[in-house]
DSSP file (Angstrom, degrees, kcal/mol; ACC not computed):
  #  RESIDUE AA STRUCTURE BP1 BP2  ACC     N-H-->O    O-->H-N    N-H-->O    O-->H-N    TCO  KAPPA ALPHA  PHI   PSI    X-CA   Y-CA   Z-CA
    1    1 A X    >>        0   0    0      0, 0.0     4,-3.6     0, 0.0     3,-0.5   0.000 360.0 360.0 360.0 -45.2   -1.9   18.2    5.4
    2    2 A X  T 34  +     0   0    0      1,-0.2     4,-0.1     2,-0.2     0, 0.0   0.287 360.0  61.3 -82.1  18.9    0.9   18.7    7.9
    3    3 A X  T 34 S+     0   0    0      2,-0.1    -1,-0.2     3,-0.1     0, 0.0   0.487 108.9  42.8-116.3 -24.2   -1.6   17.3   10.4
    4    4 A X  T X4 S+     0   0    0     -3,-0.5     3,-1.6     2,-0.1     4,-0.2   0.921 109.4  55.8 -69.6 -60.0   -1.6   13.8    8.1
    5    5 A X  T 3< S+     0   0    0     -4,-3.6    44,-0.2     1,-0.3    -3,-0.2   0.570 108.9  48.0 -71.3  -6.1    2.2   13.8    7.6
    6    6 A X  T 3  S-     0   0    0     -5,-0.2    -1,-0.3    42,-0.1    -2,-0.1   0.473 118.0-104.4 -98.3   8.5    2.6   13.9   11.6
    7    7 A X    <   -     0   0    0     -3,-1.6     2,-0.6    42,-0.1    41,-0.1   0.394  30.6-124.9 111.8 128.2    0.0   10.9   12.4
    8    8 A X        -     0   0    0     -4,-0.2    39,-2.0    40,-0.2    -1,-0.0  -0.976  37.0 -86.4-117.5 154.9   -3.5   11.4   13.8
    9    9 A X  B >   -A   46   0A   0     -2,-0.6     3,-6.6    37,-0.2     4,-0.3   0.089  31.3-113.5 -37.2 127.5   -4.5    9.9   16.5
   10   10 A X  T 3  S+     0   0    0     35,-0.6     4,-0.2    30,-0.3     3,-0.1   0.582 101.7  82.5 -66.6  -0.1   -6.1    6.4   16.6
   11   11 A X  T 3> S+     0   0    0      1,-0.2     4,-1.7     2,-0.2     3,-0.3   0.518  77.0  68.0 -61.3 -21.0   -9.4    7.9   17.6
   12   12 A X  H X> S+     0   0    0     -3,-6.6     3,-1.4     1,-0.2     4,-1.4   0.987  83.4  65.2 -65.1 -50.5  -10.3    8.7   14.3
   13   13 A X  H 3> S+     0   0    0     -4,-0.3     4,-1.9     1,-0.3    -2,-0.2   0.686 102.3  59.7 -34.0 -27.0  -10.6    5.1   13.2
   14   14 A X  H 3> S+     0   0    0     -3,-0.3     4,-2.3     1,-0.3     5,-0.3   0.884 103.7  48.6 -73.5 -50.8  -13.5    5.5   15.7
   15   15 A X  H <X>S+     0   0    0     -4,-1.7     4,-2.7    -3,-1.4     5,-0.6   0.867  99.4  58.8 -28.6 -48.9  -15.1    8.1   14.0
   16   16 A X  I  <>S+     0   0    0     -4,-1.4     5,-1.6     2,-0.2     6,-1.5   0.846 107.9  50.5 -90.8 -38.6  -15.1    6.8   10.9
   17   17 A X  I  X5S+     0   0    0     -4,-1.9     4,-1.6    -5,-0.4    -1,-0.2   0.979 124.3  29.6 -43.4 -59.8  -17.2    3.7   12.4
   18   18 A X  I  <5S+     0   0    0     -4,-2.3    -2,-0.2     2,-0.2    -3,-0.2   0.964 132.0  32.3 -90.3 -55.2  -19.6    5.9   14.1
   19   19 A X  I  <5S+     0   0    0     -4,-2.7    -3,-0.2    -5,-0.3    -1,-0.1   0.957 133.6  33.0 -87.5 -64.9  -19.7    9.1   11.6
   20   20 A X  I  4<S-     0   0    0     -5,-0.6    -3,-0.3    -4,-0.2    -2,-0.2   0.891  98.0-134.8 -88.9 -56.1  -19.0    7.1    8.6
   21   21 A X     << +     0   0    0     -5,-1.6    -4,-0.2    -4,-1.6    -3,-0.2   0.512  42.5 165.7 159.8  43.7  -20.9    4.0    9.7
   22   22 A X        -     0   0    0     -6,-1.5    -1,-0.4     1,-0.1     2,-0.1  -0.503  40.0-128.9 -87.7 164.7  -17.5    1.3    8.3
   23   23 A X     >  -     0   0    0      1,-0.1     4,-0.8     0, 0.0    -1,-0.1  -0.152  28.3-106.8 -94.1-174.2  -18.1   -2.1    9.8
   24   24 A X  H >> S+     0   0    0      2,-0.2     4,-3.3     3,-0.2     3,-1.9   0.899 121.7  59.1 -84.6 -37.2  -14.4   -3.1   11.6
   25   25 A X  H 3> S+     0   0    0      1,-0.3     4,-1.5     2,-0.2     5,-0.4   0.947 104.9  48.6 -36.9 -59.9  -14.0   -5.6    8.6
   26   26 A X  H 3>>S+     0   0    0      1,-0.2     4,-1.6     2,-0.2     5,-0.6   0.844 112.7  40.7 -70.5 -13.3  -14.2   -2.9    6.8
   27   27 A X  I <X>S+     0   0    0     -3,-1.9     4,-2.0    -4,-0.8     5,-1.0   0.923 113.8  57.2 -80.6 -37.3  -11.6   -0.6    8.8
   28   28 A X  I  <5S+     0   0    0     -4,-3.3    -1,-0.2     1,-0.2    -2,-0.2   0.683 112.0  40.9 -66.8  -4.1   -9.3   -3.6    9.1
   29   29 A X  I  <5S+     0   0    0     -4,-1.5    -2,-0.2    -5,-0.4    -1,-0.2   0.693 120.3  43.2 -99.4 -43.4   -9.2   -4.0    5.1
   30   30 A X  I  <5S-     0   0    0     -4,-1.6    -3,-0.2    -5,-0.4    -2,-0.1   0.921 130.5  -1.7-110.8 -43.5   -9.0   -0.5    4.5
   31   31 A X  I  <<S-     0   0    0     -4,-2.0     2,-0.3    -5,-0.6    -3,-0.2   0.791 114.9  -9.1-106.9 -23.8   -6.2    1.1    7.1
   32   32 A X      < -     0   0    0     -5,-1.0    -1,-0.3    22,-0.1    -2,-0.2  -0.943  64.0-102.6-176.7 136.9   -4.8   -1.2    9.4
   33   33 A X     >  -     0   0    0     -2,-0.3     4,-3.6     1,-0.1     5,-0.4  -0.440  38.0-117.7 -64.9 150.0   -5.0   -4.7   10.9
   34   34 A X  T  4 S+     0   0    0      2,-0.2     5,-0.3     1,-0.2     4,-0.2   0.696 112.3  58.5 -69.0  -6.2   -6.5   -5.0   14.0
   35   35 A X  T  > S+     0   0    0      2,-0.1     4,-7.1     3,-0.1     3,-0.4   0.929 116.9  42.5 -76.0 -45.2   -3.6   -6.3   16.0
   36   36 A X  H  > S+     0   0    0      1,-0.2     4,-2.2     2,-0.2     5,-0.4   0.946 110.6  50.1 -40.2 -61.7   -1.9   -3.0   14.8
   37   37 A X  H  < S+     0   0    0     -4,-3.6    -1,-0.2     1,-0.2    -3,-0.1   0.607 118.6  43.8 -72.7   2.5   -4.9   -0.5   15.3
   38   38 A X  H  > S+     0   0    0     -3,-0.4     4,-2.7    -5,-0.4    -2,-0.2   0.659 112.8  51.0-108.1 -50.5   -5.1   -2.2   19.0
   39   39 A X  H  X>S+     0   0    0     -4,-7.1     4,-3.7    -5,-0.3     5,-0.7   0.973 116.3  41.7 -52.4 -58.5   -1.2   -2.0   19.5
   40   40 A X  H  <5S+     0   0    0     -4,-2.2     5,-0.5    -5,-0.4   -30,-0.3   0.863 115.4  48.1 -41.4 -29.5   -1.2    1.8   18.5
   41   41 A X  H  45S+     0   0    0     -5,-0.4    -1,-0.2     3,-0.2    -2,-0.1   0.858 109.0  53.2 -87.9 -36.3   -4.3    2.6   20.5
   42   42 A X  H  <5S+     0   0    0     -4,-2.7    -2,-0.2    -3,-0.4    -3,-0.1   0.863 116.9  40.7 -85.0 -26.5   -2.8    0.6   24.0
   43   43 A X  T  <5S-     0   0    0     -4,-3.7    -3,-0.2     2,-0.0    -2,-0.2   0.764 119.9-105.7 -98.3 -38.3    0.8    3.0   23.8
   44   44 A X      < +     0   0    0     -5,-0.7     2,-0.3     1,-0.1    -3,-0.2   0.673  67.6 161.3 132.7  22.3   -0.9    6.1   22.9
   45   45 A X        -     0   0    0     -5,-0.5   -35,-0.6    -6,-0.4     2,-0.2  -0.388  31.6-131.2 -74.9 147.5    0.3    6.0   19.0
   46   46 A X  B     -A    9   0A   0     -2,-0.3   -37,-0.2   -37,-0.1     3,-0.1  -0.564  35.8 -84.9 -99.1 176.5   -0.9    7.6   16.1
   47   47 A X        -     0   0    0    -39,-2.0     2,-0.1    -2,-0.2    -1,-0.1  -0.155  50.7-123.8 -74.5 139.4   -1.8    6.3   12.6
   48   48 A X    >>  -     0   0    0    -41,-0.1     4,-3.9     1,-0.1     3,-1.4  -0.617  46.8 -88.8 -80.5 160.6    1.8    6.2   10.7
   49   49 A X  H 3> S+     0   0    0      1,-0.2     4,-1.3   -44,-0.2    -1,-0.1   0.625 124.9  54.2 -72.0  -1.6    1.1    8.4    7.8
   50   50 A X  H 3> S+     0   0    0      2,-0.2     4,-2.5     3,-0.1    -1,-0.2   0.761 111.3  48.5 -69.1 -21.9   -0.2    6.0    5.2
   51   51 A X  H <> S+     0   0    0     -3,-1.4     4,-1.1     1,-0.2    -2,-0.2   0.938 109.0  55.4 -80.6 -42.4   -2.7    4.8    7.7
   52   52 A X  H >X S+     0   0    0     -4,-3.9     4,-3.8   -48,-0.2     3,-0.6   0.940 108.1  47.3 -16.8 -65.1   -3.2    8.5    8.1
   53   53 A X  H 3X S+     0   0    0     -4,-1.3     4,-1.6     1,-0.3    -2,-0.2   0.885 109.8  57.1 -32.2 -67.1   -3.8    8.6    4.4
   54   54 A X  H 3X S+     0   0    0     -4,-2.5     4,-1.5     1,-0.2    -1,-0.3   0.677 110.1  38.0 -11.6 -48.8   -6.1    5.7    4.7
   55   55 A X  H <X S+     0   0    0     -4,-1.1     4,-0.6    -3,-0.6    -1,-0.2   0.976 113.0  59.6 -86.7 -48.5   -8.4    7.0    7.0
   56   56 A X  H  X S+     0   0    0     -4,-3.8     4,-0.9     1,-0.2    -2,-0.2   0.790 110.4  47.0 -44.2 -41.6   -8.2   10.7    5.3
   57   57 A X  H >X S+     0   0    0     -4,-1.6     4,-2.0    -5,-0.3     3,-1.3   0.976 113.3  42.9 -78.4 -64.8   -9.5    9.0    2.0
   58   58 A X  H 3< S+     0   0    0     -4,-1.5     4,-0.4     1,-0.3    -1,-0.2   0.421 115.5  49.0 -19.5 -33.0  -12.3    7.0    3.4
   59   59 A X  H 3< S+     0   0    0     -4,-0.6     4,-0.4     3,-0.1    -1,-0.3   0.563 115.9  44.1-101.7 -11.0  -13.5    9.8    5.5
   60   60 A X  H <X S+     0   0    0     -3,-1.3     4,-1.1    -4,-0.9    -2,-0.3   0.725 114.8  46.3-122.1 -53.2  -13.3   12.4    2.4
   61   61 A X  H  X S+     0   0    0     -4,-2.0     4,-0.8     1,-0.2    -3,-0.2   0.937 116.9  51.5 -86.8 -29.5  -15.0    9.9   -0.3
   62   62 A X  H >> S+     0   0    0     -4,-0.4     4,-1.8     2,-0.2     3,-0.7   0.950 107.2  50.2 -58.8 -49.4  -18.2    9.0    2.9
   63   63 A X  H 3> S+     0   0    0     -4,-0.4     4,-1.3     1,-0.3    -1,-0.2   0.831 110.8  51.2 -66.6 -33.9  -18.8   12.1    3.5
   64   64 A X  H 3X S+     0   0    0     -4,-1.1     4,-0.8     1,-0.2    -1,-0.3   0.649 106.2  52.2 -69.1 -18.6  -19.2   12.6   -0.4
   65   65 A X  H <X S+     0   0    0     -4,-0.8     4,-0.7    -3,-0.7    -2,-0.2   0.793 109.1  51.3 -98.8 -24.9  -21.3   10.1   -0.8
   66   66 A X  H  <>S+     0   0    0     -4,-1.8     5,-2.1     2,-0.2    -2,-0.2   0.779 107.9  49.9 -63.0 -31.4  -23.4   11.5    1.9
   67   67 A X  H  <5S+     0   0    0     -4,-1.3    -1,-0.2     1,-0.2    -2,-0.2   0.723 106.4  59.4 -74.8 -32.1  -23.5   14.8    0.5
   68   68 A X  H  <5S+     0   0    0     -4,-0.8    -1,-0.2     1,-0.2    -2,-0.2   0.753 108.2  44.8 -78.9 -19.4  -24.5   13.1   -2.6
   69   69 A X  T ><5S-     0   0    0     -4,-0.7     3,-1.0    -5,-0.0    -1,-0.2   0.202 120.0 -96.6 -93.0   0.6  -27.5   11.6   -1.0
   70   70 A X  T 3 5S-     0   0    0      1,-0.3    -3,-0.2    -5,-0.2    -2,-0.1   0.955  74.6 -60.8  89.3  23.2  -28.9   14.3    0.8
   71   71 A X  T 3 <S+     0   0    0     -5,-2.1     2,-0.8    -8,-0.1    -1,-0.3  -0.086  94.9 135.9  72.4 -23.8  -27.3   13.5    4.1
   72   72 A X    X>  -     0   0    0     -3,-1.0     3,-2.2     1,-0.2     4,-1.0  -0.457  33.9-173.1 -91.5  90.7  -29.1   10.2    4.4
   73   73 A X  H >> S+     0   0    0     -2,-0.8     3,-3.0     1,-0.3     4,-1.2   0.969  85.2  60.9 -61.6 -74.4  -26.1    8.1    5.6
   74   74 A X  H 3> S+     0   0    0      1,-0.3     4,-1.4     2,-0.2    -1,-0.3   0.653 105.7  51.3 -32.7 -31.4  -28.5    4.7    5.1
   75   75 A X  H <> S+     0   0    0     -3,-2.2     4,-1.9     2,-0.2    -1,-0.3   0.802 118.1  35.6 -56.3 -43.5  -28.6    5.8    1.3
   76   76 A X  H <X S+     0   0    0     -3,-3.0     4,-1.7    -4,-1.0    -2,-0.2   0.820 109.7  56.0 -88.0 -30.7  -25.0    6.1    1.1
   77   77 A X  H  X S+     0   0    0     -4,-1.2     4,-1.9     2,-0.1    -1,-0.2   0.858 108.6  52.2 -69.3 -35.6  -23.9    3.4    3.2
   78   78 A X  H >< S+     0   0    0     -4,-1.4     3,-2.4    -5,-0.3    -2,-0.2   0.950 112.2  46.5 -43.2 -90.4  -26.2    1.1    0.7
   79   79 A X  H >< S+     0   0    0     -4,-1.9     3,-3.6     1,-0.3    -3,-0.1   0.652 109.7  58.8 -20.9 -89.1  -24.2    2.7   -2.9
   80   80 A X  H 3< S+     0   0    0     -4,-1.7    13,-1.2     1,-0.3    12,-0.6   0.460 114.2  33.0  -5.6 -69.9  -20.9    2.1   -0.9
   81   81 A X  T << S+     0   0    0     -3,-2.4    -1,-0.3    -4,-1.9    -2,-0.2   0.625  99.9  88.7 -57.8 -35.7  -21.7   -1.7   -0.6
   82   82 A X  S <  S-     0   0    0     -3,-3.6     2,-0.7    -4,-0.2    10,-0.4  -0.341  84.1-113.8 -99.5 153.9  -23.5   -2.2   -3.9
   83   83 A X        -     0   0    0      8,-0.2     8,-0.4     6,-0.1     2,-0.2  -0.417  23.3-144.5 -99.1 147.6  -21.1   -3.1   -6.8
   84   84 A X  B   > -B   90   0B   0      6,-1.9     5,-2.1    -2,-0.7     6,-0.7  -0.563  11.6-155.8 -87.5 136.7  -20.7   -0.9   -9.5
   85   85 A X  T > 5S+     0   0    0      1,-0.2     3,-2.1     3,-0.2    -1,-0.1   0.879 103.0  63.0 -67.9 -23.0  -20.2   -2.0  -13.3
   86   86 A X  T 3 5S+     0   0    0      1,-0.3     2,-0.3    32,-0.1    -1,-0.2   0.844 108.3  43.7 -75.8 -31.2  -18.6    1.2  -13.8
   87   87 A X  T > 5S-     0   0    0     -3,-0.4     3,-1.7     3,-0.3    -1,-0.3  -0.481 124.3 -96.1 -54.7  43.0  -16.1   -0.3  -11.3
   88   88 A X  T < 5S-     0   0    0     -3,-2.1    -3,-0.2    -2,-0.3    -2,-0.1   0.137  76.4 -64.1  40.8  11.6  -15.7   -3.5  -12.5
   89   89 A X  T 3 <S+     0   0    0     -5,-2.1    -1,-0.3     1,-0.6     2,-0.2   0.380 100.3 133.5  90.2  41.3  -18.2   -4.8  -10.2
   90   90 A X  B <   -B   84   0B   0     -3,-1.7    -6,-1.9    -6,-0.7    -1,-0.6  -0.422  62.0-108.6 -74.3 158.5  -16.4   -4.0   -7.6
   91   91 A X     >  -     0   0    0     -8,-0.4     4,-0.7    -2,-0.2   -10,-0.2  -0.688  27.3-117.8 -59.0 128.9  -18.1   -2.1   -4.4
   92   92 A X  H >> S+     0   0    0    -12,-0.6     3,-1.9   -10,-0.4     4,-0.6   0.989 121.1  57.4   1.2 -88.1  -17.1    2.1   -3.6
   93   93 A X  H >4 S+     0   0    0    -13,-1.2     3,-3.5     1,-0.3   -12,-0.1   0.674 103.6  40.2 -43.7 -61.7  -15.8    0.4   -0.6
   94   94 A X  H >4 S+     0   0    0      1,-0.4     3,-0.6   -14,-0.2    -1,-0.3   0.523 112.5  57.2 -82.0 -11.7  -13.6   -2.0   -2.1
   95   95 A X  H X< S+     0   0    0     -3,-1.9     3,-1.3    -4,-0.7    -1,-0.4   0.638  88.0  75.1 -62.0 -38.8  -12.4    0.7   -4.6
   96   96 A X  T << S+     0   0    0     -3,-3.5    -2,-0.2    -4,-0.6   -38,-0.2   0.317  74.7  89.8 -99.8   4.5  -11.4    3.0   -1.5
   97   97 A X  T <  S+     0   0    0     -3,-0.6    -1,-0.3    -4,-0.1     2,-0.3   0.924  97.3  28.9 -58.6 -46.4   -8.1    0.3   -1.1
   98   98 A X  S X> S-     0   0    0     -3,-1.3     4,-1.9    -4,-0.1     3,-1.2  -0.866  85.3-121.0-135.2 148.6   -6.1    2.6   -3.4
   99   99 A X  H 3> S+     0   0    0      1,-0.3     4,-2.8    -2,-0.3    -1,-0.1   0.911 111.0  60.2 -65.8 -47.8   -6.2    6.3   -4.1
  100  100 A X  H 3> S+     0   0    0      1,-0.3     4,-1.0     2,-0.2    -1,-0.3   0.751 100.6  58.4 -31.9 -44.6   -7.0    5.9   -7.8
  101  101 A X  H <> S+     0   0    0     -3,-1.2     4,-1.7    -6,-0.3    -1,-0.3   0.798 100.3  62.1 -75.8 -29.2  -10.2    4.0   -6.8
  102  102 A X  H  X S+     0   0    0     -4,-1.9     4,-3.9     1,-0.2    -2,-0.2   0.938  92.8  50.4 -79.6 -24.7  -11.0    6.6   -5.2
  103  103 A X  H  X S+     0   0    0     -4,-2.8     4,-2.1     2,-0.2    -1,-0.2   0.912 108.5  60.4 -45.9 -50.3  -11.3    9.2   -7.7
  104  104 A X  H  X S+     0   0    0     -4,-1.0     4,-1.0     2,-0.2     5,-0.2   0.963 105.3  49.2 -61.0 -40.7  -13.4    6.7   -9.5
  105  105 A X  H >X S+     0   0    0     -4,-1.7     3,-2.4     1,-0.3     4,-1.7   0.982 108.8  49.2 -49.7 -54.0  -15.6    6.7   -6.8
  106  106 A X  H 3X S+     0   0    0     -4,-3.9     4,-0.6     1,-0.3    -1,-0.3   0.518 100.2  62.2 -74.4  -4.0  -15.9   10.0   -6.5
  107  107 A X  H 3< S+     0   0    0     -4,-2.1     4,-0.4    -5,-0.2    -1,-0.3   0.589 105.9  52.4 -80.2  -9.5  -16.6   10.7  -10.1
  108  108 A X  H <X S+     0   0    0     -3,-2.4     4,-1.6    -4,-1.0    -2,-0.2   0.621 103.6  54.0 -71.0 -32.6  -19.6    8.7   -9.7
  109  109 A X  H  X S+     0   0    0     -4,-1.7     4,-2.4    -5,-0.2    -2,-0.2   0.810 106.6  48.7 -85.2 -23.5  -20.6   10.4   -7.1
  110  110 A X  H  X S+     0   0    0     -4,-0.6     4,-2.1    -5,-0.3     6,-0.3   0.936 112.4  54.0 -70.7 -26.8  -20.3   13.7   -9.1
  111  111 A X  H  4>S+     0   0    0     -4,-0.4     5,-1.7     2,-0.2     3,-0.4   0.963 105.0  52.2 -46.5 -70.7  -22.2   12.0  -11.6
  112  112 A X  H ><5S+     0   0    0     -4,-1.6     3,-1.0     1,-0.3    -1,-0.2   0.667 105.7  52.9  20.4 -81.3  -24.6   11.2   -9.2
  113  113 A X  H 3<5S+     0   0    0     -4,-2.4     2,-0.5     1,-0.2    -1,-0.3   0.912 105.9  54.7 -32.1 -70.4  -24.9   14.9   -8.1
  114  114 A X  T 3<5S-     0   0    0     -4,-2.1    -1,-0.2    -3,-0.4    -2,-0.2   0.078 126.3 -96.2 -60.4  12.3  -25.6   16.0  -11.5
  115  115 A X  T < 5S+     0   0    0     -3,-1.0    -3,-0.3    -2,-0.5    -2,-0.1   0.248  86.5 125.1  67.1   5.5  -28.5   13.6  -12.0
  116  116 A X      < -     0   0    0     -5,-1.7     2,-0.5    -6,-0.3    -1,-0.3  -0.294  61.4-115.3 -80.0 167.6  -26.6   11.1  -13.7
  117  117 A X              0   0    0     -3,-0.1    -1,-0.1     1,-0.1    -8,-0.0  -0.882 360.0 360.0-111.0 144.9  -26.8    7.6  -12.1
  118  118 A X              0   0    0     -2,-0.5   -32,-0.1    -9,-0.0    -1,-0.1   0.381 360.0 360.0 -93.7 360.0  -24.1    5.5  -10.6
């Protein structure tokens, strides 16, 4: 936590592309515009801490959704995209704007887990 609330480093955002497999649409939509994630990255800044947040949340609910597929990131990245009724037919991704959407996700994905469908 105290590693959020002082800024990390704009090198996650990279992460979360490669590890997490977000398109940049989707990183500029979900933490930071890109003129921002480019300023921060060319003086040596870190993520203020909402962007922190951002990133924390995104990288926390992927990882879930991976686990929840068996590791098979192609599985997970698919769910992510497809839109859920149970989410107003909205995407996971597009859910992952606000912390509250994410909790929804991620009670689909415990669902999920448990045999239930999502």
């Amino acid at each position: 936590m105290e590693r959020v609330e002082k800024g990390l480093v704009v090198g996650v955002v990279e992460t979360l592309r490669t590890r997490g497999g977000l398109t940049d649409e989707e990183i500029f939509q979900l933490i930071a515009p890109r003129r921002t994630l480019s300023r921060r990255e060319s003086l040596g800044q870190s993520l203020s801490r909402d962007e922190a947040d951002k990133a924390v949340r995104i990288a926390r609910v992927t990882a879930r959704a991976q686990q929840a597929f068996s590791g098979k990131p192609e599985y997970a990245a698919d769910w992510l995209r497809s839109p859920k009724s149970a989410l107003g037919e909205r995407t996971p991704m597009q859910a992952l704007k606000s912390e509250s959407g994410a909790l929804a996700v991620e009670e689909l994905l415990v669902g999920i887990e448990h045999g239930l469908f999502g």
